[in-house]
N, C-alpha and C positions, 0 to 999 in steps of 0.2 A: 220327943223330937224337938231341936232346938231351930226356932227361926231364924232369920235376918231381918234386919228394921233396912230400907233404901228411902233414901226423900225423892224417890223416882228421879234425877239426875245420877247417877254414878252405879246404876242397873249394869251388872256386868255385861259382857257382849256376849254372844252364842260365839262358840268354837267348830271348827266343820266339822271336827272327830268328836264332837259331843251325839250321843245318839236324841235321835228326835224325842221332844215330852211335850205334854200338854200342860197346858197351865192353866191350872181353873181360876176367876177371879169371884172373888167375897164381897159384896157388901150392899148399902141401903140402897135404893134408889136413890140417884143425884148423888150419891157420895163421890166419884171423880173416876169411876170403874173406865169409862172409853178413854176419858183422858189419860189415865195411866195407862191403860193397854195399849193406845197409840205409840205410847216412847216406849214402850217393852216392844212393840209388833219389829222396832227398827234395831233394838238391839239385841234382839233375842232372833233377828232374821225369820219373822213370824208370821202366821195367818191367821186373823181374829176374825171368830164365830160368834157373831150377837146376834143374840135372842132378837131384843128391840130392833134392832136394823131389819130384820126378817120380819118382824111384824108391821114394823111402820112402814114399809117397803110392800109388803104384799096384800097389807089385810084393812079394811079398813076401823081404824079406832073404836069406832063402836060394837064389837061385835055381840057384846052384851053377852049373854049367857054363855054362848058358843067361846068365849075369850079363852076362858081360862083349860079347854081343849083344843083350840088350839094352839095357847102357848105352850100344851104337853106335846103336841105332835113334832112342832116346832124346836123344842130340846130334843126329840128323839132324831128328829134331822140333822142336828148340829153335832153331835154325841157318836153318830153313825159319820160321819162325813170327817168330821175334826181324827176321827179312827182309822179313816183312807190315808188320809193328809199325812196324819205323824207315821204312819206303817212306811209311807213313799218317803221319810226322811225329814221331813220340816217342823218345825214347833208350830204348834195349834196355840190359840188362845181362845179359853172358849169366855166370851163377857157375859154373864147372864144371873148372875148376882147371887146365887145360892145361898139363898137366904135362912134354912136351917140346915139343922147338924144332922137330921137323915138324908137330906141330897146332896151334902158333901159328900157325906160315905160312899152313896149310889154314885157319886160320878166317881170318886177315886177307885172304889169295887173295879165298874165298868171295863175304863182304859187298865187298870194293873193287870185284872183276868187276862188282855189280853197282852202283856207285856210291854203296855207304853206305861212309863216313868209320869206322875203326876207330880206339880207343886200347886199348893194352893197360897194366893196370894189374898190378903185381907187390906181392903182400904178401908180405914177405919177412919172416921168424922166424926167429932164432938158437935152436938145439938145446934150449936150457934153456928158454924161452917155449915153443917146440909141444911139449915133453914136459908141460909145464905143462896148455896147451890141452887134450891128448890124454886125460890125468888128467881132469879137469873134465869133457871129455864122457865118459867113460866111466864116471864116477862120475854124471851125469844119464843115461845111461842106464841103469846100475843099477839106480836108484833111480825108475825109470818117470818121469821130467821133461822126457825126450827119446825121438824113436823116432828120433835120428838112427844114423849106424854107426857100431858097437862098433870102436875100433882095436887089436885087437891085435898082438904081436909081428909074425905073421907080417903082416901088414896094415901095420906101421907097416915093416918091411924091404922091403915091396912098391913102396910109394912112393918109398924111399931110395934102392931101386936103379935106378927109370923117371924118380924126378924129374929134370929139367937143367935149373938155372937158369940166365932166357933173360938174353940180355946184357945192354948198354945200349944197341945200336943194335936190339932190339927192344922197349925197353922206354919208353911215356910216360911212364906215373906209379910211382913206387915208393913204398909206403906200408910 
């Protein structure tokens, strides 16, 4: 499969006779996943499905043990719902980082079984840019400008050791 590289401005637009697809998006925590899905959500005529927004929205941070169930329940709701959406005709964008190469597969499996068209997009960040990124939200959530998640050490090693950057024959778009 051959990608496309976009610097997120010049993101084609959606066409009305385009059949609806989901677009999965790839990448670390902080690497720029909402911000690029924001300028996709407008030209791609889109509805983004984030994990983190569902969580920090409903659940509170801490949930300690229980977290990481219900961030599975959480993709099972997005995954289910984003499959309503694109069947009614619209492009879904699901944000939630999928961070290895067996829940790539499970979400592209998923939506193809049922005959939505997947693209996965990869925002890929060099070390010095998401320490950057990481910085920046950490400092808006400091400073109450954000209720997104605080990354710490142990948080940002967490990622470093589950991420696996997926190749290029699973990748459409790399941004």
């Amino acid at each position: 499969m051959k990608y496309t590289q976009y610097d997120g401005d010049d993101i084609p637009a959606f066409q009305k006779n385009d059949k609806a697809k989901v677009i999965l998006i790839c990448g670390k925590i902080c690497s720029g996943k909402s911000t690029y899905s924001a300028k996709l959500k407008v030209n791609r005529n889109a509805v983004i499905m984030s994990c983190d927004e569902i969580m920090t929205d409903m659940f509170d941070k801490q949930l300690g043990d229980k977290h990481e169930e219900v961030v599975c329940k959480v993709k099972k709701y997005i995954y289910n719902k984003s499959l309503e959406v694109a069947k009614a005709g619209t492009n879904v964008i699901i944000d939630s980082g999928l961070w290895t190469k067996v829940e790539r597969k499970t979400a592209k499996e998923f939506f193809n079984n049922q005959g939505i068209e997947t693209e996965l997009h990869y925002i890929k960040v060099d070390d010095e840019t998401w320490n950057k990124h990481i910085e920046s939200r950490n400092d808006a959530v400091e400073k109450g400008r954000s209720n997104d998640y605080y990354v710490d050490e142990n948080l940002k090693k967490k990622v470093s050791s589950i991420f696996e950057e997926p190749d290029e024959t699973e990748v459409d778009v790399i941004s």
